[in-house]
N, CA, C and O atoms as a GROMACS GRO file, in nm:
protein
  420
    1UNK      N    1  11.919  17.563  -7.288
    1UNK     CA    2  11.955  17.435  -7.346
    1UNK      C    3  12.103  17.409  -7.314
    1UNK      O    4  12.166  17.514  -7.330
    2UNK      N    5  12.179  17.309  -7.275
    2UNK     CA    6  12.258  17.249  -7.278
    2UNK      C    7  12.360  17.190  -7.374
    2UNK      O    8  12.339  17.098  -7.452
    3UNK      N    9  12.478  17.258  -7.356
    3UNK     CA   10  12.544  17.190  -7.448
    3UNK      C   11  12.538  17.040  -7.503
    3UNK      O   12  12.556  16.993  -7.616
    4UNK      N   13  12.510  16.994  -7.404
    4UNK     CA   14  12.489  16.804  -7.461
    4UNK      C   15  12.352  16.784  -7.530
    4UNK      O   16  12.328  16.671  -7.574
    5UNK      N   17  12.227  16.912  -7.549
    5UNK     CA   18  12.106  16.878  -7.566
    5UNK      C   19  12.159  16.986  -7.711
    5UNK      O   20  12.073  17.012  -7.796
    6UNK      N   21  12.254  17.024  -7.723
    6UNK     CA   22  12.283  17.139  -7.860
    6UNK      C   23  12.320  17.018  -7.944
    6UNK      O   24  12.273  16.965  -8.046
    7UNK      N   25  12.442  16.990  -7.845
    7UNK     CA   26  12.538  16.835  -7.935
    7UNK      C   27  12.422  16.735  -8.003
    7UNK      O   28  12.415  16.683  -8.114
    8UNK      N   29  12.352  16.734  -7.907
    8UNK     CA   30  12.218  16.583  -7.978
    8UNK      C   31  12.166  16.622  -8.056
    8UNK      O   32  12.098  16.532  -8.105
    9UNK      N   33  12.150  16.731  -8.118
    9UNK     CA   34  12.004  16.812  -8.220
    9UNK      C   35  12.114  16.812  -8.298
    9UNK      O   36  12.104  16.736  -8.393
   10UNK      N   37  12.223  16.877  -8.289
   10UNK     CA   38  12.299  16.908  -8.412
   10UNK      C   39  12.320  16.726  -8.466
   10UNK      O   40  12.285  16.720  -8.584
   11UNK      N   41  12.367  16.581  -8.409
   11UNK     CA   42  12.379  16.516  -8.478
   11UNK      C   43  12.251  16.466  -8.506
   11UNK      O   44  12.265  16.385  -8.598
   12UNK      N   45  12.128  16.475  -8.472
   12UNK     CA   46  12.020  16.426  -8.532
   12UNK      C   47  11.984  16.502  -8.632
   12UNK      O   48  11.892  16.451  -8.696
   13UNK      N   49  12.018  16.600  -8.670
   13UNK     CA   50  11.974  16.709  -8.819
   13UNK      C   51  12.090  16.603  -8.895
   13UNK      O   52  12.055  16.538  -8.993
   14UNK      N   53  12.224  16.592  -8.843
   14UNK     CA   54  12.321  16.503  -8.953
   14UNK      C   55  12.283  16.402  -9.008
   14UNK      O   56  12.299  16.378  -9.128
   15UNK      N   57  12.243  16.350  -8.949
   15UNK     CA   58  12.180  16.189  -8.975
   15UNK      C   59  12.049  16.195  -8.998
   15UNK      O   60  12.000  16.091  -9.042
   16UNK      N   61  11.952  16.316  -8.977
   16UNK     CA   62  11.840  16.322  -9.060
   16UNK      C   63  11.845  16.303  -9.225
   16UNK      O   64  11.951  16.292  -9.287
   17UNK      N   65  11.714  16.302  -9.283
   17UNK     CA   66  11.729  16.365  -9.430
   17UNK      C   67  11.732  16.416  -9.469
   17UNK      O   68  11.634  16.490  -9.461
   18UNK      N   69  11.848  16.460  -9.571
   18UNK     CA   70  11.844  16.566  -9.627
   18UNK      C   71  12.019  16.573  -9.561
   18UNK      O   72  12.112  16.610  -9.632
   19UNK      N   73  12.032  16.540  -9.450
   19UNK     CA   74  12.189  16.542  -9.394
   19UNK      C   75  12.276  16.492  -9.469
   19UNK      O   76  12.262  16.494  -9.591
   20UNK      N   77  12.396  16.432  -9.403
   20UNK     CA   78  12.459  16.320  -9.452
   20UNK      C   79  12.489  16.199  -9.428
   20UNK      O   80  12.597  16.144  -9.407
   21UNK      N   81  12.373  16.157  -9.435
   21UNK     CA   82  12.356  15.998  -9.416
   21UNK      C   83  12.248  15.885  -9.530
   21UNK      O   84  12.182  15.902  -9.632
   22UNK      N   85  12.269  15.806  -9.469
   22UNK     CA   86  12.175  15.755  -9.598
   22UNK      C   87  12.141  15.618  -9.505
   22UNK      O   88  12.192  15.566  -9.406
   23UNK      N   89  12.018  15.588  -9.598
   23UNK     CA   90  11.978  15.476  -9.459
   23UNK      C   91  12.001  15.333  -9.525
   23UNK      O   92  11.985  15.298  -9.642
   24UNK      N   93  12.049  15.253  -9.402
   24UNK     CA   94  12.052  15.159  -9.383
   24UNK      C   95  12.002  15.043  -9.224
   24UNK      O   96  11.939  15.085  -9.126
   25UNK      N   97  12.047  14.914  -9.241
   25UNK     CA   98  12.014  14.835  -9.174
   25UNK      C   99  12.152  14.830  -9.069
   25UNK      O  100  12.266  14.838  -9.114
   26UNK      N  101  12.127  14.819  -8.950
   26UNK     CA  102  12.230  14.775  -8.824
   26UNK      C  103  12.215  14.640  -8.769
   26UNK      O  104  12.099  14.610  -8.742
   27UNK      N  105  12.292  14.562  -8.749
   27UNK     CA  106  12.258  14.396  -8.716
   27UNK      C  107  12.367  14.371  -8.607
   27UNK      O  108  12.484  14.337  -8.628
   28UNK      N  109  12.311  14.390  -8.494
   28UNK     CA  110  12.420  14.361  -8.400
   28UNK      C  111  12.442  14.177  -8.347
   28UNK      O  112  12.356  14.090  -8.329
   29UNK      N  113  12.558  14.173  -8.338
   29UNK     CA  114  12.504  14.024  -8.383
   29UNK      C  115  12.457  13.937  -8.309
   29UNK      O  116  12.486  13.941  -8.190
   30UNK      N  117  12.372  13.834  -8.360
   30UNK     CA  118  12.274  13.749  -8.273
   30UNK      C  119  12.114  13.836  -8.264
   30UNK      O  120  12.010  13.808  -8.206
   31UNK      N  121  12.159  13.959  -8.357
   31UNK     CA  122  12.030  14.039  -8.292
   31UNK      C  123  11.939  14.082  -8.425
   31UNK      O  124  11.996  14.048  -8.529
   32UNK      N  125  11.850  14.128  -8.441
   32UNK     CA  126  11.744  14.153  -8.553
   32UNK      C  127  11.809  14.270  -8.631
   32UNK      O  128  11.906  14.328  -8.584
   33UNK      N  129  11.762  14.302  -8.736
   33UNK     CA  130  11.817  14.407  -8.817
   33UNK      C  131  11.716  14.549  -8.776
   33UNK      O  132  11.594  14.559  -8.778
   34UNK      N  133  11.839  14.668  -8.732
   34UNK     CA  134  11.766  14.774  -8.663
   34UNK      C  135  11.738  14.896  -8.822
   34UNK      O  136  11.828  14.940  -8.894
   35UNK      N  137  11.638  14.914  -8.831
   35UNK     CA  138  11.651  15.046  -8.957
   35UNK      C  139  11.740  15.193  -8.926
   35UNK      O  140  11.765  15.213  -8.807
   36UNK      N  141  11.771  15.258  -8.988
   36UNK     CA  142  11.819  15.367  -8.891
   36UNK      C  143  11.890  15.405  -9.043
   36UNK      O  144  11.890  15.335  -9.144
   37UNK      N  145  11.948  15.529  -9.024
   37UNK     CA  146  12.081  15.628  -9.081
   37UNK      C  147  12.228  15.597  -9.038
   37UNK      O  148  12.280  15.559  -8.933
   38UNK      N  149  12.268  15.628  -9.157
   38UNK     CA  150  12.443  15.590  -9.107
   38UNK      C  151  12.530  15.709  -9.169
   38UNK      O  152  12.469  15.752  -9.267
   39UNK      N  153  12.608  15.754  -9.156
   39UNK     CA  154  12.698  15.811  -9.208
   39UNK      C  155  12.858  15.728  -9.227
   39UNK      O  156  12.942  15.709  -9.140
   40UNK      N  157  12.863  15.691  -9.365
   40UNK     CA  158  12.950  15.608  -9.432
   40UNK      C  159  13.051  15.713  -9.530
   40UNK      O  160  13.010  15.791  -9.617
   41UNK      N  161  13.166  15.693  -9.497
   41UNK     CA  162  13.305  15.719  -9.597
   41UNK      C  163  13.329  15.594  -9.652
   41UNK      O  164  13.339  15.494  -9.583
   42UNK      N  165  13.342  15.594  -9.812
   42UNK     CA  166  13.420  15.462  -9.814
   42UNK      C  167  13.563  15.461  -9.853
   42UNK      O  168  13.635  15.363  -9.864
   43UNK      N  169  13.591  15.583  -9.871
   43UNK     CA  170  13.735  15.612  -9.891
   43UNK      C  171  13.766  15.736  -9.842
   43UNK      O  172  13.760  15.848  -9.894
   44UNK      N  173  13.811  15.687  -9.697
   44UNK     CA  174  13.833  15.799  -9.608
   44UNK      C  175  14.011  15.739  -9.634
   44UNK      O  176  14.058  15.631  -9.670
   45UNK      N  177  14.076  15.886  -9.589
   45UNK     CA  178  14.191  15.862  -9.589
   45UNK      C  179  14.292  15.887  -9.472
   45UNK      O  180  14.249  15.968  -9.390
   46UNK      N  181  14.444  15.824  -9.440
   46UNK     CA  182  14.441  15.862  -9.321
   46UNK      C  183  14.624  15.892  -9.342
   46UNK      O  184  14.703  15.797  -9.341
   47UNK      N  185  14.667  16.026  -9.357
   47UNK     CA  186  14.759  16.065  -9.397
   47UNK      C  187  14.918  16.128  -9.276
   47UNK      O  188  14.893  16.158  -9.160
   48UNK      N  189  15.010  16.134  -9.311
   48UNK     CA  190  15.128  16.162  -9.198
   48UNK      C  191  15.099  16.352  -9.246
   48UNK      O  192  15.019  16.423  -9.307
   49UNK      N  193  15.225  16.360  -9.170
   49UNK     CA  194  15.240  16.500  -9.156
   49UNK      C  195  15.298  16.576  -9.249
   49UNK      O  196  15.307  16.699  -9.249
   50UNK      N  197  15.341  16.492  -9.336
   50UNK     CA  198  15.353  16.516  -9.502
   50UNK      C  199  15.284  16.536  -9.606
   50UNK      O  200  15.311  16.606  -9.703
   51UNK      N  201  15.144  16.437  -9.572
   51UNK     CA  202  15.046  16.453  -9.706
   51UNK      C  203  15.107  16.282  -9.758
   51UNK      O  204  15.122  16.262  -9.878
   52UNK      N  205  15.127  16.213  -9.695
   52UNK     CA  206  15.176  16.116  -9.775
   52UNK      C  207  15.067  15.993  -9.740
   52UNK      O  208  15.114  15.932  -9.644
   53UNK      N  209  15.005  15.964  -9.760
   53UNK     CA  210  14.810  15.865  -9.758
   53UNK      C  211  14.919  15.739  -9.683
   53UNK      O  212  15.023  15.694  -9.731
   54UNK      N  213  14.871  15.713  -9.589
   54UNK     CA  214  14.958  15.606  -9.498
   54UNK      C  215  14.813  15.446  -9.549
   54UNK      O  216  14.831  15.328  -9.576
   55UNK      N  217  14.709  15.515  -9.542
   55UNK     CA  218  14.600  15.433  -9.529
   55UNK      C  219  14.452  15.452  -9.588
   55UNK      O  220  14.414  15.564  -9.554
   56UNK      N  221  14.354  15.387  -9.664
   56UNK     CA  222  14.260  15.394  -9.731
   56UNK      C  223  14.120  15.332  -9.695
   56UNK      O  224  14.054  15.262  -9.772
   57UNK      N  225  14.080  15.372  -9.558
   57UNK     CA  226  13.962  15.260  -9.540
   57UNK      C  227  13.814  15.310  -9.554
   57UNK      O  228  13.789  15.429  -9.570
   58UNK      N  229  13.729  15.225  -9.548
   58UNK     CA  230  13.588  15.288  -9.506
   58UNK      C  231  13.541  15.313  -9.316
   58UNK      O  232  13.565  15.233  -9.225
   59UNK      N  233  13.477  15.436  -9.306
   59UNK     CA  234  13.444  15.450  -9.174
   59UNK      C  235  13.287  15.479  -9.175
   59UNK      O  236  13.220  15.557  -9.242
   60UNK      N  237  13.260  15.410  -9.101
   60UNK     CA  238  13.099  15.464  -9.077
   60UNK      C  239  13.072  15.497  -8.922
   60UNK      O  240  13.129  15.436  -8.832
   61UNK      N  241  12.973  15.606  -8.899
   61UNK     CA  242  12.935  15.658  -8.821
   61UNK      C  243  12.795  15.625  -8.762
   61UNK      O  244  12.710  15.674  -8.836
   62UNK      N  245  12.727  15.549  -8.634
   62UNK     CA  246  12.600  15.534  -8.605
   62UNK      C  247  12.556  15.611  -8.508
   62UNK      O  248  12.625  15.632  -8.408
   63UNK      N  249  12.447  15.657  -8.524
   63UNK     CA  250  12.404  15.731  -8.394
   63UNK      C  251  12.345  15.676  -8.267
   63UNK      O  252  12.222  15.665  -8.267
   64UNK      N  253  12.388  15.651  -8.194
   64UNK     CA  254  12.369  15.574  -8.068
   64UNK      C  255  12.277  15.588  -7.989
   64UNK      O  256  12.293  15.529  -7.882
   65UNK      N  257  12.159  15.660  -8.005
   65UNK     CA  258  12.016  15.694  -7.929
   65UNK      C  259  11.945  15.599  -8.020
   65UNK      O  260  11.836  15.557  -7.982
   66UNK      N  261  12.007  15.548  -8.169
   66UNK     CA  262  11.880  15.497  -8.287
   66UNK      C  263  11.913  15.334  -8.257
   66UNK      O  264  11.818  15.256  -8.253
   67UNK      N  265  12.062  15.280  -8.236
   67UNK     CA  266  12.103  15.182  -8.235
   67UNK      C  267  12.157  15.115  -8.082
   67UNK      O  268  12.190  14.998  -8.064
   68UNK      N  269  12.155  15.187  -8.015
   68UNK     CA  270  12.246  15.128  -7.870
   68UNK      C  271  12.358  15.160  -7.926
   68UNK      O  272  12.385  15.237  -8.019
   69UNK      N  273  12.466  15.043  -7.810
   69UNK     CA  274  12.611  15.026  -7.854
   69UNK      C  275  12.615  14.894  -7.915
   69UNK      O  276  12.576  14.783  -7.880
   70UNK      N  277  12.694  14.955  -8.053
   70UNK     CA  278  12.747  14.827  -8.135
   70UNK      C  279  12.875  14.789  -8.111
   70UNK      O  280  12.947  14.859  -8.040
   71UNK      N  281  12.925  14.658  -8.175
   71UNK     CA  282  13.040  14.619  -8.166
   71UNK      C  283  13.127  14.571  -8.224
   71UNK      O  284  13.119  14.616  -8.338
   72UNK      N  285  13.216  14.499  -8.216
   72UNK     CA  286  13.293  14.470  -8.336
   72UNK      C  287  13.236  14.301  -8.421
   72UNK      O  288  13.234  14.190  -8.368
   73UNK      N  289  13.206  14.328  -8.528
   73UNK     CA  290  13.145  14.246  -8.627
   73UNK      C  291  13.001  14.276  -8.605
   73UNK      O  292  12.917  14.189  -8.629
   74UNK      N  293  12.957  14.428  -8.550
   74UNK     CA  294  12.798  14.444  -8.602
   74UNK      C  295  12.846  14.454  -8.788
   74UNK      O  296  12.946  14.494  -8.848
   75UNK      N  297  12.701  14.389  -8.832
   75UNK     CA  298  12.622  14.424  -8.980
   75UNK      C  299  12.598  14.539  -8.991
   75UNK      O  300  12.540  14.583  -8.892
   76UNK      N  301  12.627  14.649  -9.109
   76UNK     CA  302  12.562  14.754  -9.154
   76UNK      C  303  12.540  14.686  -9.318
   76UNK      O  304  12.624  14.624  -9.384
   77UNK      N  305  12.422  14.715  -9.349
   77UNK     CA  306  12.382  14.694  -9.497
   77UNK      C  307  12.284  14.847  -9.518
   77UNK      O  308  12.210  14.913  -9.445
   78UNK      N  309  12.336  14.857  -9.663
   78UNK     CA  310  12.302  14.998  -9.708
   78UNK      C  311  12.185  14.921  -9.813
   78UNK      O  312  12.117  15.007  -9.869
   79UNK      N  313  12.163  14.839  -9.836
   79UNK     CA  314  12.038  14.784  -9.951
   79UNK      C  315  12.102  14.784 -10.084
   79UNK      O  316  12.052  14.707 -10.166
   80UNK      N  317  12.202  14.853 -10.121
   80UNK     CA  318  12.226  14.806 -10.229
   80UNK      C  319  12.354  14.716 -10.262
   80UNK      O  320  12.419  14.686 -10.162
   81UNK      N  321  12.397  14.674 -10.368
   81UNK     CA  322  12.473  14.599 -10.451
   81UNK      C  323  12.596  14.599 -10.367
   81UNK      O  324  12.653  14.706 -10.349
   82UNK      N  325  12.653  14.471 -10.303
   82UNK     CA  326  12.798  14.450 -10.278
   82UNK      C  327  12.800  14.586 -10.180
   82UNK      O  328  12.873  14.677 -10.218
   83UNK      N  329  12.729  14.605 -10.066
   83UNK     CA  330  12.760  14.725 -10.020
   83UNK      C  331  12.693  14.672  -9.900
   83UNK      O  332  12.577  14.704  -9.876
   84UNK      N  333  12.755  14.597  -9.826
   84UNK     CA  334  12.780  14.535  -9.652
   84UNK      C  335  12.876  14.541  -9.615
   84UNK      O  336  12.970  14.529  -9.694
   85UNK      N  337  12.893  14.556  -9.515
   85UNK     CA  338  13.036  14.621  -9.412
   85UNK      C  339  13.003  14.525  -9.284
   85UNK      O  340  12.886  14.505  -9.251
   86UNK      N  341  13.100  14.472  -9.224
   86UNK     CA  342  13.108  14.464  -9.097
   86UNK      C  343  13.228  14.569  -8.984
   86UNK      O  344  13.347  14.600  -8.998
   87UNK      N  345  13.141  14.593  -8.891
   87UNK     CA  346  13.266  14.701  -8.806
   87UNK      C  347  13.363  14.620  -8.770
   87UNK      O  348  13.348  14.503  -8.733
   88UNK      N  349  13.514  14.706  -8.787
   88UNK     CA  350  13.620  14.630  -8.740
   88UNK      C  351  13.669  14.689  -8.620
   88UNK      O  352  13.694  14.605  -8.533
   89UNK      N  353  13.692  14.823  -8.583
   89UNK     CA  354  13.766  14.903  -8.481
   89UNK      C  355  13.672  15.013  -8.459
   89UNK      O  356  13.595  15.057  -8.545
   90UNK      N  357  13.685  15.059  -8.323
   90UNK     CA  358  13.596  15.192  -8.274
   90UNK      C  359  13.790  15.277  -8.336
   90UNK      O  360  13.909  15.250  -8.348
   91UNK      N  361  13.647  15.435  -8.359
   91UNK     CA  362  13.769  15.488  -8.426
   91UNK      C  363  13.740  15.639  -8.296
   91UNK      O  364  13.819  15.731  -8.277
   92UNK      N  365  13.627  15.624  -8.237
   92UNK     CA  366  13.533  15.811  -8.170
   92UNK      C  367  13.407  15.764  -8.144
   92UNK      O  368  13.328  15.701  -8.216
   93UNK      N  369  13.395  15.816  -7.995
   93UNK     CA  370  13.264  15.795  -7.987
   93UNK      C  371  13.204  15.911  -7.837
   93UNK      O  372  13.196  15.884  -7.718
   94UNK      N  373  13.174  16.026  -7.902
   94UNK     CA  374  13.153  16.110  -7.802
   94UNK      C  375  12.999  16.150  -7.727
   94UNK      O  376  12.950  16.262  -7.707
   95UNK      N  377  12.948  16.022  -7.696
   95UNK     CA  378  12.812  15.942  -7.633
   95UNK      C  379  12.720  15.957  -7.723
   95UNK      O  380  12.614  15.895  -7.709
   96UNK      N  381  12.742  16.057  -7.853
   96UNK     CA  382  12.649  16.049  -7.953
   96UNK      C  383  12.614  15.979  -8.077
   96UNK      O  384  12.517  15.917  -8.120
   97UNK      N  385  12.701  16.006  -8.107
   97UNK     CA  386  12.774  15.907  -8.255
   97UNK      C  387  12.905  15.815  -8.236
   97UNK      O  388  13.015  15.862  -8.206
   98UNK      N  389  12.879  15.678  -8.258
   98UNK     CA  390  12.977  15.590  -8.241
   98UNK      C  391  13.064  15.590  -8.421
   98UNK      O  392  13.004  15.573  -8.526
   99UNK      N  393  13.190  15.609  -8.408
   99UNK     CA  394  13.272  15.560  -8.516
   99UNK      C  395  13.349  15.463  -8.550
   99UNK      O  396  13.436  15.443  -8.465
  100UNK      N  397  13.358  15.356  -8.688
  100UNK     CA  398  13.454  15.284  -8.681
  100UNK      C  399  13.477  15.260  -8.837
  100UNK      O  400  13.415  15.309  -8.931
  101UNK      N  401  13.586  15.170  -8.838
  101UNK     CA  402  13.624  15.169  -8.939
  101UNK      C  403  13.590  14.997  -9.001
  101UNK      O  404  13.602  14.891  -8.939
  102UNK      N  405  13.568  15.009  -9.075
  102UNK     CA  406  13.471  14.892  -9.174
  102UNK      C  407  13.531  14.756  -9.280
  102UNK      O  408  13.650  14.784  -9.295
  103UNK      N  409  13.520  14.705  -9.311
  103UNK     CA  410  13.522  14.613  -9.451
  103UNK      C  411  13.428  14.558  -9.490
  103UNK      O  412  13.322  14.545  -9.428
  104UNK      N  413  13.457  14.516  -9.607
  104UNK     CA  414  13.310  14.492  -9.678
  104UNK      C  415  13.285  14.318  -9.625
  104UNK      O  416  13.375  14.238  -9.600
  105UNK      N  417  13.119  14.288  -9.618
  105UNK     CA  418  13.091  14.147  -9.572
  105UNK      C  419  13.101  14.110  -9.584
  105UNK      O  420  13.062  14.011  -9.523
   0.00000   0.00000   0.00000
């Protein structure tokens, strides 16, 4: 097996159930709502070399075999209450899992 076929199993157990993800809807835009898993921070933090919190955002993580490539102002909706995000910035994306950082819809 291949490191890139190790890398893919290990993030599909993440984003399985039971991982850390939780499911929601992907809406790329102009486009239908895709079902899938996400892995969401909503208070990720992003600190200097001090410990001193420079920044407070939400980041979510999609897995890119379930969704394609998204972009900036895809939809993520988690189904519940006041809890839609649109992507604002790619933050990582190492052909498996795309990252970015979020605000609410």
């Amino acid at each position: 097996m291949s490191i890139d076929e190790i890398e893919a199993a290990a993030n599909r157990r993440l984003f399985g159930v039971g991982g850390l993800s939780v499911p929601a809807t992907v809406t790329l835009r102009g486009g239908a709502p895709i079902p899938t898993r996400i892995i969401i921070d909503r208070d990720a933090t992003i600190t200097d070399d001090f410990g001193i919190v420079l920044e407070s955002r939400c980041e979510i993580g999609v897995l890119t075999e379930e969704v394609g490539r998204v972009d900036r102002g895809t939809l993520i909706d988690t189904g519940k209450p006041d809890d839609r995000w649109t992507l604002l910035e790619p933050i990582g994306d190492d052909g498996f899992e795309q990252r970015w950082t979020a605000s609410r819809y």
